[in-house]
C-alpha positions as a Markdown table, in Angstrom:
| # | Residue | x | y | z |
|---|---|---|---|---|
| 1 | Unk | 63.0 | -104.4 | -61.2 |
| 2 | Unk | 66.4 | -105.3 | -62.2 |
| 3 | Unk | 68.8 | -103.1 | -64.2 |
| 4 | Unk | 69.4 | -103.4 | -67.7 |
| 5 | Unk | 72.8 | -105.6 | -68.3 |
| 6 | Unk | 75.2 | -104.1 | -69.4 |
| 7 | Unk | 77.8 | -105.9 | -71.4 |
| 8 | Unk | 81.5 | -105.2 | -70.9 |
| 9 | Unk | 83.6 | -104.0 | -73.4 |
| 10 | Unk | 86.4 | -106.7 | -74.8 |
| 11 | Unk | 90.0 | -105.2 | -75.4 |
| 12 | Unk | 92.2 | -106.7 | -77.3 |
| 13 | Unk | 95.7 | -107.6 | -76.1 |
| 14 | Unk | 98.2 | -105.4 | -77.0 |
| 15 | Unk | 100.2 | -106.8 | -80.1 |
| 16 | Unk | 104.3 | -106.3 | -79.6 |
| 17 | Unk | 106.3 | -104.2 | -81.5 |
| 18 | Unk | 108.3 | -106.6 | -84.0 |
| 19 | Unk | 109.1 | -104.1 | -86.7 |
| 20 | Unk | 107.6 | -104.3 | -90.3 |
| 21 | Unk | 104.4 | -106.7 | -90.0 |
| 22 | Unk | 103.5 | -108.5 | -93.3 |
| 23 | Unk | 100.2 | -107.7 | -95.0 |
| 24 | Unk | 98.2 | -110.6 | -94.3 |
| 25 | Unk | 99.1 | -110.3 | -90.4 |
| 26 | Unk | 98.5 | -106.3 | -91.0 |
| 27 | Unk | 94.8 | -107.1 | -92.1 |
| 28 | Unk | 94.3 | -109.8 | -89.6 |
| 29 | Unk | 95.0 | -107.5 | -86.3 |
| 30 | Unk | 92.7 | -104.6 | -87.5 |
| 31 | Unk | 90.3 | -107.5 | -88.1 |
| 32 | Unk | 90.1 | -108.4 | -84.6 |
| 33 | Unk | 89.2 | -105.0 | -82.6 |
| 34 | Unk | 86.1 | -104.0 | -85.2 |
| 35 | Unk | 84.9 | -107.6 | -84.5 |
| 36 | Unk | 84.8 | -107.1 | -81.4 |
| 37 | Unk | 83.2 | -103.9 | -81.7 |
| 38 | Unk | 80.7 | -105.7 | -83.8 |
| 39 | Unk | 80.0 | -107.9 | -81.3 |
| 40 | Unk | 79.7 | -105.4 | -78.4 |
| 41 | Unk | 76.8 | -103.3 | -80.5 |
| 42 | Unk | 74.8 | -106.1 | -81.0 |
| 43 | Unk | 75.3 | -109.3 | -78.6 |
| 44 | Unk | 72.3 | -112.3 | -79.1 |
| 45 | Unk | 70.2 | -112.7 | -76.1 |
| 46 | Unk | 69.1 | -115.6 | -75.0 |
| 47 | Unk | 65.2 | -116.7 | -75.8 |
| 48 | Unk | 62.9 | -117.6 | -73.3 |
| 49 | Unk | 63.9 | -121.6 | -72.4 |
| 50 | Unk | 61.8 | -124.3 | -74.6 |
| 51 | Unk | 59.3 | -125.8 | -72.9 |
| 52 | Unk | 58.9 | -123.2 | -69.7 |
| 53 | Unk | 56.4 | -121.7 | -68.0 |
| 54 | Unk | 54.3 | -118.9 | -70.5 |
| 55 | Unk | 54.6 | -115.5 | -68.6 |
| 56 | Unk | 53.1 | -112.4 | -69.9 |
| 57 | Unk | 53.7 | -109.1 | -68.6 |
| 58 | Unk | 51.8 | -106.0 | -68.9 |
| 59 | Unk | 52.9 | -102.3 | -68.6 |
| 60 | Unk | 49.7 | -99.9 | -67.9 |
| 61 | Unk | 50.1 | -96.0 | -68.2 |
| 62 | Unk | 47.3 | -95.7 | -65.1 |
| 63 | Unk | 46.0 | -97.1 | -62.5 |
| 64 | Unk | 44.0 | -100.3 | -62.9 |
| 65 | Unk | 41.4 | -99.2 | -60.5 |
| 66 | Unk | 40.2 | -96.8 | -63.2 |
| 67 | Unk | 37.1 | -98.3 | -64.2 |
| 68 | Unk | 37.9 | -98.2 | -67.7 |
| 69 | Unk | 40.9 | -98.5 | -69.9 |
| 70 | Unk | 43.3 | -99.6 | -67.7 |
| 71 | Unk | 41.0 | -101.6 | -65.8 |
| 72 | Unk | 40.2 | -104.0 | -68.6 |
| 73 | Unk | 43.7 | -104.5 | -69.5 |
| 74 | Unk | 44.4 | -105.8 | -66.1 |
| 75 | Unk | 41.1 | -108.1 | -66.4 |
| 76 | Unk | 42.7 | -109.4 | -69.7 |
| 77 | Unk | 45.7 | -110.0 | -68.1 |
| 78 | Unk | 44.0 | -112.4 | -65.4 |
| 79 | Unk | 41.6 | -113.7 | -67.9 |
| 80 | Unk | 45.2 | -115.0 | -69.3 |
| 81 | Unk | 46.5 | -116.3 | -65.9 |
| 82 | Unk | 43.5 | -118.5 | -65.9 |
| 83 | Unk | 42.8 | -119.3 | -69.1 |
| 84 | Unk | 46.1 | -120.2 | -70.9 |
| 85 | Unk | 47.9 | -121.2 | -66.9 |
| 86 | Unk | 50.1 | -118.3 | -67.4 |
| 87 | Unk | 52.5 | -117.0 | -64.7 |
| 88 | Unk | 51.7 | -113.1 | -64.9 |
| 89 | Unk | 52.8 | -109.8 | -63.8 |
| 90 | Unk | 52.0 | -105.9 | -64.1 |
| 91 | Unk | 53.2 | -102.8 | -63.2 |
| 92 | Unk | 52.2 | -99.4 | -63.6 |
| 93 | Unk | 54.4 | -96.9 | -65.8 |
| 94 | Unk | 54.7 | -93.0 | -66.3 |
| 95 | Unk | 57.3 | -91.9 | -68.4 |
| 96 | Unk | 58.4 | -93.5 | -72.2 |
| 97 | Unk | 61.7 | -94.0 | -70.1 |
| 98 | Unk | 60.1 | -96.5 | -68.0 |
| 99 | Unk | 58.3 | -98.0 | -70.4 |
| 100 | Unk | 61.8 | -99.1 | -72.4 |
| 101 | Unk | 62.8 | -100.4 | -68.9 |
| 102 | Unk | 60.1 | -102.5 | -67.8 |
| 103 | Unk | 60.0 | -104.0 | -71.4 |
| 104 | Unk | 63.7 | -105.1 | -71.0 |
| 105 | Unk | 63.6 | -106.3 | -67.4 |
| 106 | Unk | 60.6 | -108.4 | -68.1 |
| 107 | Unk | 62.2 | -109.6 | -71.6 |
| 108 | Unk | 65.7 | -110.4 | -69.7 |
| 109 | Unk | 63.9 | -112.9 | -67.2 |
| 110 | Unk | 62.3 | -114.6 | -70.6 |
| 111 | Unk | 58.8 | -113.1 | -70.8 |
| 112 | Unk | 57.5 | -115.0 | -73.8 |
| 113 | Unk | 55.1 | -111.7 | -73.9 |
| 114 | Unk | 54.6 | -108.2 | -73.0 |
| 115 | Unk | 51.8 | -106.0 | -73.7 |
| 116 | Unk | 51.9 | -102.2 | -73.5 |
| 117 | Unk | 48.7 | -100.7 | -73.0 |
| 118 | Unk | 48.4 | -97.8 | -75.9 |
| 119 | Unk | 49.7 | -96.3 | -78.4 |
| 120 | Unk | 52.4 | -94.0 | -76.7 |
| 121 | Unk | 54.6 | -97.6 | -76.2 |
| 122 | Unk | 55.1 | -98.8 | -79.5 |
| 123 | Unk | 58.5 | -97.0 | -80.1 |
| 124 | Unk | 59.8 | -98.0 | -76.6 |
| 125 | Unk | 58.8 | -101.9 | -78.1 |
| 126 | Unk | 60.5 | -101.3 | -81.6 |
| 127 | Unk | 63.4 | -100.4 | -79.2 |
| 128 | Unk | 63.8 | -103.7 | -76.9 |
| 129 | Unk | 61.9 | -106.3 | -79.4 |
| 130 | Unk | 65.5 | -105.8 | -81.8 |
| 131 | Unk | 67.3 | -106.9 | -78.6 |
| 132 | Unk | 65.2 | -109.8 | -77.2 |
| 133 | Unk | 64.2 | -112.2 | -80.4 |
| 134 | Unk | 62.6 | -114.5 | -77.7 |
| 135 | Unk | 59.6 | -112.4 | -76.4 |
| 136 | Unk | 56.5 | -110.6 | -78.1 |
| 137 | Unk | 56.1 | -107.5 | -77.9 |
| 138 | Unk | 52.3 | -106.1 | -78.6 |
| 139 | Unk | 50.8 | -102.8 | -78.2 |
| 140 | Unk | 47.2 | -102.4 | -77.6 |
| 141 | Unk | 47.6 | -99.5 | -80.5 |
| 142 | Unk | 49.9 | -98.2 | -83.1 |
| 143 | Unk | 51.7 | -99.0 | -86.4 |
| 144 | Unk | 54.9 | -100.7 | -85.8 |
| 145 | Unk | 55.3 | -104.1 | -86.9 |
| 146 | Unk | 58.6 | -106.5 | -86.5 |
| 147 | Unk | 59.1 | -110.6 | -86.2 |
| 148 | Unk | 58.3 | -109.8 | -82.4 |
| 149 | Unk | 56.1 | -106.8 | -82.3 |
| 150 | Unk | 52.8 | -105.7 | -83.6 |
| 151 | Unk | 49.6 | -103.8 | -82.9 |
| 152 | Unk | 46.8 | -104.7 | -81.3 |
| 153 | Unk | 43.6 | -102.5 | -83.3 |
| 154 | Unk | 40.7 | -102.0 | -81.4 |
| 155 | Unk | 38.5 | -100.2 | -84.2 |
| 156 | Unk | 36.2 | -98.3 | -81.2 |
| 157 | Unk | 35.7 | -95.9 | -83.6 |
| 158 | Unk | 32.4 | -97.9 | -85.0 |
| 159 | Unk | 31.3 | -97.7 | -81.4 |
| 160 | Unk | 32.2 | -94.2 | -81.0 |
| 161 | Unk | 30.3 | -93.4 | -84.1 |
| 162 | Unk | 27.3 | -95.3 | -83.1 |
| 163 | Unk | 27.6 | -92.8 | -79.7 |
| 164 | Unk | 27.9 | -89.6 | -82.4 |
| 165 | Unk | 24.8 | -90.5 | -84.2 |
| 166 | Unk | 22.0 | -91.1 | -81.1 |
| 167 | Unk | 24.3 | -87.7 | -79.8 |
| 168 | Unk | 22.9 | -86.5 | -82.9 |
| 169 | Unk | 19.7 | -87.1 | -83.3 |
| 170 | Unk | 18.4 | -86.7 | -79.8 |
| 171 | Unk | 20.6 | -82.9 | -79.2 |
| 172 | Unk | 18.2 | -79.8 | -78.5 |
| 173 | Unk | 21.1 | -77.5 | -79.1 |
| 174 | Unk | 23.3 | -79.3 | -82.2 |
| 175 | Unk | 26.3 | -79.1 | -80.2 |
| 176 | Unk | 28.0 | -81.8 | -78.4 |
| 177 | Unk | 31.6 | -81.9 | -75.9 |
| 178 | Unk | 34.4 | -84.6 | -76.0 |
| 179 | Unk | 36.7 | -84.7 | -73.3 |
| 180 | Unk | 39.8 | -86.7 | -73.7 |
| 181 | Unk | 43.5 | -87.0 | -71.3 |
| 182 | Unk | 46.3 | -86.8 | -73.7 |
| 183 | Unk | 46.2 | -85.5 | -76.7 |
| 184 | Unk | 47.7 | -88.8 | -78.7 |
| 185 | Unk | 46.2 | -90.4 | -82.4 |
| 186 | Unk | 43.6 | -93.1 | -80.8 |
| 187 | Unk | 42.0 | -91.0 | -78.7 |
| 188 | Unk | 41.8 | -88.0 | -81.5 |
| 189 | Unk | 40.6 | -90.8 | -84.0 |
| 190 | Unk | 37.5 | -91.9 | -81.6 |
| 191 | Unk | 36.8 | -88.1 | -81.8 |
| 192 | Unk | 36.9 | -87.9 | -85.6 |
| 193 | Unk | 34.0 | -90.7 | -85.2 |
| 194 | Unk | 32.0 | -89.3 | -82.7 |
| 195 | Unk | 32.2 | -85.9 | -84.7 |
| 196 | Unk | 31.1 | -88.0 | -87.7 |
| 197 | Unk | 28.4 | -90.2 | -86.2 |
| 198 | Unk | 27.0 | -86.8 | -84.4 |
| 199 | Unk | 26.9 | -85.2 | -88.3 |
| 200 | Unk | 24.8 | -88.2 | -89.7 |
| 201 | Unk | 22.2 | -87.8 | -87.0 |
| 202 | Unk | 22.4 | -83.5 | -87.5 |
| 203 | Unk | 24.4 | -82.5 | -90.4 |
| 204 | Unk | 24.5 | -78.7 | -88.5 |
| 205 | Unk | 25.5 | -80.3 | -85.6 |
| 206 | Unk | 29.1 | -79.6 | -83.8 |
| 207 | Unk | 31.6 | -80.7 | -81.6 |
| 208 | Unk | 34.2 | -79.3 | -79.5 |
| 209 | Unk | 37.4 | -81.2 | -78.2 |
| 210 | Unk | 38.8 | -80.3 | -75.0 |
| 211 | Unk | 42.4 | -82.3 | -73.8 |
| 212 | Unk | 43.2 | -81.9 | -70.2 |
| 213 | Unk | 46.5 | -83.5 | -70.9 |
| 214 | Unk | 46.5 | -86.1 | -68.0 |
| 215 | Unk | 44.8 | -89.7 | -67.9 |
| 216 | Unk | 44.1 | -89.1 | -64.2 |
| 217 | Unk | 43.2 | -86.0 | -63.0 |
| 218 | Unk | 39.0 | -85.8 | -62.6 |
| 219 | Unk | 39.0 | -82.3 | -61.7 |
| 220 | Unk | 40.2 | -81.3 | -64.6 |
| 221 | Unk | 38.0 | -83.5 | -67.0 |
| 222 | Unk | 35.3 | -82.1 | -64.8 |
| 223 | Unk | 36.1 | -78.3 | -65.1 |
| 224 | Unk | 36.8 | -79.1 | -69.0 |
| 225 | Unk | 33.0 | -80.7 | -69.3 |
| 226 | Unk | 31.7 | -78.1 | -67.5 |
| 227 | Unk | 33.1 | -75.4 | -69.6 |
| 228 | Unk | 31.9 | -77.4 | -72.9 |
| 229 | Unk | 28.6 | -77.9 | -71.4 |
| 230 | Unk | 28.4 | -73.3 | -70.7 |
| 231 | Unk | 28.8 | -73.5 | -74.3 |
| 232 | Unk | 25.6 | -75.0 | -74.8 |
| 233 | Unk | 27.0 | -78.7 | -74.9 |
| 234 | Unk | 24.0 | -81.3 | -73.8 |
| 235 | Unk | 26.0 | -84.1 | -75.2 |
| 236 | Unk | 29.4 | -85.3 | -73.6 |
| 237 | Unk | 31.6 | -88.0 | -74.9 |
| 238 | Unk | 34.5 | -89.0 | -72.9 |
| 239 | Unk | 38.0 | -90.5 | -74.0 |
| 240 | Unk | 39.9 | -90.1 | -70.3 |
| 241 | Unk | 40.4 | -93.4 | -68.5 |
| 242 | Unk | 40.3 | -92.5 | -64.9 |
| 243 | Unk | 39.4 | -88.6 | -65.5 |
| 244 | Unk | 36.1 | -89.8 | -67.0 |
| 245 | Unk | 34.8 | -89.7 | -63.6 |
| 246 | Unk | 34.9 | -86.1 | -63.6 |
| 247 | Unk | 33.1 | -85.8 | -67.0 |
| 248 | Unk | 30.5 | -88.0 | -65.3 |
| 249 | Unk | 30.1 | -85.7 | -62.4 |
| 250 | Unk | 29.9 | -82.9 | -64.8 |
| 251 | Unk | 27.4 | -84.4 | -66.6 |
| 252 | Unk | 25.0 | -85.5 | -63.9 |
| 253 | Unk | 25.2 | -82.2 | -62.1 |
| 254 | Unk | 24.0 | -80.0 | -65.3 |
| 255 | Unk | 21.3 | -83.2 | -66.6 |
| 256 | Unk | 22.5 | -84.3 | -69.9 |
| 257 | Unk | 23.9 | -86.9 | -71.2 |
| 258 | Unk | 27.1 | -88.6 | -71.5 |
| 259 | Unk | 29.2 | -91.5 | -73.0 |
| 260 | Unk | 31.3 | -94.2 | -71.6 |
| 261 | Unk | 34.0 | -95.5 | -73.5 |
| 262 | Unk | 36.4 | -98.4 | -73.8 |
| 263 | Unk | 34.4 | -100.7 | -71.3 |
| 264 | Unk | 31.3 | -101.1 | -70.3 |
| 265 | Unk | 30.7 | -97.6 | -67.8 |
| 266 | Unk | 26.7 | -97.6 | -68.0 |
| 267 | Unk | 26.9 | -98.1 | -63.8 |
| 268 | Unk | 28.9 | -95.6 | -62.9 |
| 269 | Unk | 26.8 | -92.5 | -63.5 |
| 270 | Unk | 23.3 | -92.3 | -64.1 |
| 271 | Unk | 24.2 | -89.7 | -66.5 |
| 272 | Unk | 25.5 | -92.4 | -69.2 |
| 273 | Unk | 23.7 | -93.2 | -71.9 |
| 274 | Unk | 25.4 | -96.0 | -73.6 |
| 275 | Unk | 29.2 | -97.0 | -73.9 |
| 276 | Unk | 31.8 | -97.8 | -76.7 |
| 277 | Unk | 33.0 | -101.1 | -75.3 |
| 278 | Unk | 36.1 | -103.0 | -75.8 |
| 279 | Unk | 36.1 | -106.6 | -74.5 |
| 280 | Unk | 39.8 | -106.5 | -73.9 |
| 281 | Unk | 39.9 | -110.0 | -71.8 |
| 282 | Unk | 38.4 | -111.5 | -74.6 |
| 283 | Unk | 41.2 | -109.7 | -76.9 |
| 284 | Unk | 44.3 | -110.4 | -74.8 |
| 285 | Unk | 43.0 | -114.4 | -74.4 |
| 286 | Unk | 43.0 | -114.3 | -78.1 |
| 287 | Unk | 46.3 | -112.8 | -78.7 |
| 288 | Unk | 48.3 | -114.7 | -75.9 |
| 289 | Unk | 47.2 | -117.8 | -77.4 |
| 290 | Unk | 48.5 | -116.8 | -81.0 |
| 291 | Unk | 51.7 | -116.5 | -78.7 |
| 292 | Unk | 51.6 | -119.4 | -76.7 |
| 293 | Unk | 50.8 | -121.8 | -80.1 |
| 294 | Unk | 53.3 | -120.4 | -82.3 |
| 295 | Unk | 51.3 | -118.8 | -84.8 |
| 296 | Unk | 52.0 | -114.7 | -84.0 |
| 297 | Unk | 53.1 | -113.7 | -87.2 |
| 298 | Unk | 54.3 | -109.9 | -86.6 |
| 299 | Unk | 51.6 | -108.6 | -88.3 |
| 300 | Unk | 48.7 | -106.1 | -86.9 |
| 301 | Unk | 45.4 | -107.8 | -85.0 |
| 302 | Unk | 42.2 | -106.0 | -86.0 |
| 303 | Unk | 39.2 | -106.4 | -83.6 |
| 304 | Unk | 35.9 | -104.4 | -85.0 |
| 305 | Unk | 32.4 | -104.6 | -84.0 |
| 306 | Unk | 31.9 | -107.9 | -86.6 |
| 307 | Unk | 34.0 | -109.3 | -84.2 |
| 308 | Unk | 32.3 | -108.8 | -81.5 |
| 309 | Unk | 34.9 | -107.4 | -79.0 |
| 310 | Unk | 33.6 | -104.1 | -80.0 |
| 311 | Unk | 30.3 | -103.2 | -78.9 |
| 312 | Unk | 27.6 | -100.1 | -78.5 |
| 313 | Unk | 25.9 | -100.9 | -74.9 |
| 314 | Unk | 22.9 | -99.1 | -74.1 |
| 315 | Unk | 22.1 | -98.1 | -70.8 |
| 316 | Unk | 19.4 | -100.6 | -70.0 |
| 317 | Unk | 18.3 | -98.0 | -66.9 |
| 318 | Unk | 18.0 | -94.8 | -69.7 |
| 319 | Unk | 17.2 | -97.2 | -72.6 |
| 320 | Unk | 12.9 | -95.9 | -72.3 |
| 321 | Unk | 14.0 | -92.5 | -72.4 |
| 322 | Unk | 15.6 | -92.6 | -76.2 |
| 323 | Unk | 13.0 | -92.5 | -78.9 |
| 324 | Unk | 12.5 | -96.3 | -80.4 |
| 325 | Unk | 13.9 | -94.8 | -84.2 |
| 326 | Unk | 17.0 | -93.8 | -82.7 |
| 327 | Unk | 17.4 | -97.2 | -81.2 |
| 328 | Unk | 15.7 | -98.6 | -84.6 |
| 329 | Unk | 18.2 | -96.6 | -86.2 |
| 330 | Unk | 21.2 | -97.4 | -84.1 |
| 331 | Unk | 20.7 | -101.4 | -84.8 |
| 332 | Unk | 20.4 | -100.5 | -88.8 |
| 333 | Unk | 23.7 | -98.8 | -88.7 |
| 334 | Unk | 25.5 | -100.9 | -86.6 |
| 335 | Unk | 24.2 | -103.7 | -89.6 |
| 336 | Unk | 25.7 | -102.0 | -91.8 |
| 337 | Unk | 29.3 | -101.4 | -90.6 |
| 338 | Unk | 29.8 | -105.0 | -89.5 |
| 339 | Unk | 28.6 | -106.0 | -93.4 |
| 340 | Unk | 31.0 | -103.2 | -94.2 |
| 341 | Unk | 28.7 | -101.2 | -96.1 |
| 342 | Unk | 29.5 | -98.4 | -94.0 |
| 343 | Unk | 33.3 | -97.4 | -93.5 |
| 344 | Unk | 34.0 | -95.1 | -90.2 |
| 345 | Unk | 36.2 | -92.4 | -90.7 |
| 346 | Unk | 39.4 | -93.4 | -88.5 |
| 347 | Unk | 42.8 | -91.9 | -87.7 |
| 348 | Unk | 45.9 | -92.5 | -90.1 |
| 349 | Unk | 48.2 | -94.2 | -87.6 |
């Protein structure tokens, strides 16, 4: 990628020594130099031309091949390309560094939008979004709103509560292991709704919280399940992106149960129950085309299970093992949160 440009500084030409200068002329030089100063700390950049192509970028904090998180984002992406005819590009990203440097190089080759997949880039967007007026910057998480930037807010946490309650009702031993990369406010909220899902199906029910602090590694998130599960753990719920693998294999190897969240993960172990799902193509098609149209107005984009791009999936393979009032159960609830006569407990972020 291109480096940031960087604007040269304007000097002003050196005035000549003519003796006593009159006041007006006085105020006029020292007006120059801060003007230019002014302009220096905050030069306009151009918008994105009128009437070209619609490009949308996306910055991941994993690998798309993870089966989950990252994965979808990328599907939403392409669901984009061919949906709205957008020209499209991704790239992978590690540090909050790279994130700021992405977001400008895709916003100084007039990226009408850029997504940032999670919560941990929303300061990085506050950042560039000030700079480049023309492009949209949105955050698949997160609180900060501008003209140009707002939050995507995928309320999983109705789904992750769903996953607490059948966690609770069908334990033998009341106690129940959630596994989760880093430790940042989405990922602790979807706990806070397992935990409180798992209490309404066992009020003495408990839950532990493990964070191996990485996205990626599956040895880990499999030695963390494992030590939940020797502490009498027969329920595992999973908030890892590509690490859930190893909460899967952890799972599978002791027989008990697990969770997939953020997509649809019932395939990938026969160890998983059901998944909190997230339709993020359908999402990022909606969002790119309040972009494309002109109608983003800066402020935050709720998707909950009324909408649909939220979802409990069972596991139609497991489905006959899980007692027909949990499932009974399961479809009341879910009845009732959409109506909105049930309010999940969430994060404050």
């Amino acid at each position: 990628m291109p480096a940031t440009h960087r604007l040269a500084a304007v000097r002003p030409a050196r005035a000549r020594r003519t003796g006593i200068l009159a006041l007006p002329a006085l105020f006029a030089l020292l007006a120059v130099p801060l003007a230019l100063a002014g302009c220096r700390k905050a030069a306009p950049q151009p918008p994105p031309s009128a009437g070209g192509p619609f490009r949308v970028a996306l910055l991941t904090p994993g690998p798309i091949s993870d089966a989950g998180w990252n994965a979808g984002a990328y599907d939403g992406l392409q669901a984009i390309r061919k949906e709205l005819g957008a020209e499209v590009s991704h790239v992978q990203v590690k540090t909050p560094s790279e994130f700021e440097e992405q977001f400008r190089a895709y916003a100084s080759k007039g990226y009408s939008l850029c997504f940032g997949h999670g919560f941990e880039f929303q300061d990085a967007a506050a950042r560039v979004a000030r700079d480049y007026a023309g492009t949209v910057f949105i955050t698949t998480s997160g609180s900060r709103t501008s003209r140009n930037q707002a939050p995507i807010v995928f309320e999983l946490e109705q789904a992750t509560y769903l996953c607490g309650l059948v966690a609770g009702r069908m334990s033998k031993s009341a106690k129940a292991g959630m596994v989760g990369g880093v430790e940042i406010p989405s990922i602790k909220s979807t706990f806070l709704a397992f935990e409180a899902g798992l209490k309404a199906g066992n009020p003495g029910a408990t839950a532990t919280a493990v964070f191996t602090g990485s996205f990626e590694d599956v040895a880990g998130a499999k030695a963390a399940a494992l030590a939940l599960v020797d502490q009498g753990a027969d329920f595992l719920f999973q908030n890892a992106d590509a690490a859930a693998l190893g909460v899967f294999q952890a799972a599978t190897e002791r027989g008990i149960y697990a969770f997939g969240a953020n997509r649809d993960q019932n395939a990938l172990s026969p160890s998983v129950l059901a998944s909190a799902v997230i339709d993020l193509p359908r999402a990022f098609v909606e969002t790119a085309r309040l972009v494309k149209e002109g109608r983003f107005t800066g402020q935050p984009i709720r998707y909950g299970l009324k909408s649909k791009v939220i979802s409990f999936v069972w596991n139609p393979a497991l489905l006959g093992r899980v007692p027909a009032p949990v499932v009974d159960e399961v479809k009341l609830t879910e009845a009732k949160i959409e109506k909105g006569e049930l309010a999940v407990p969430r994060g404050n972020f």
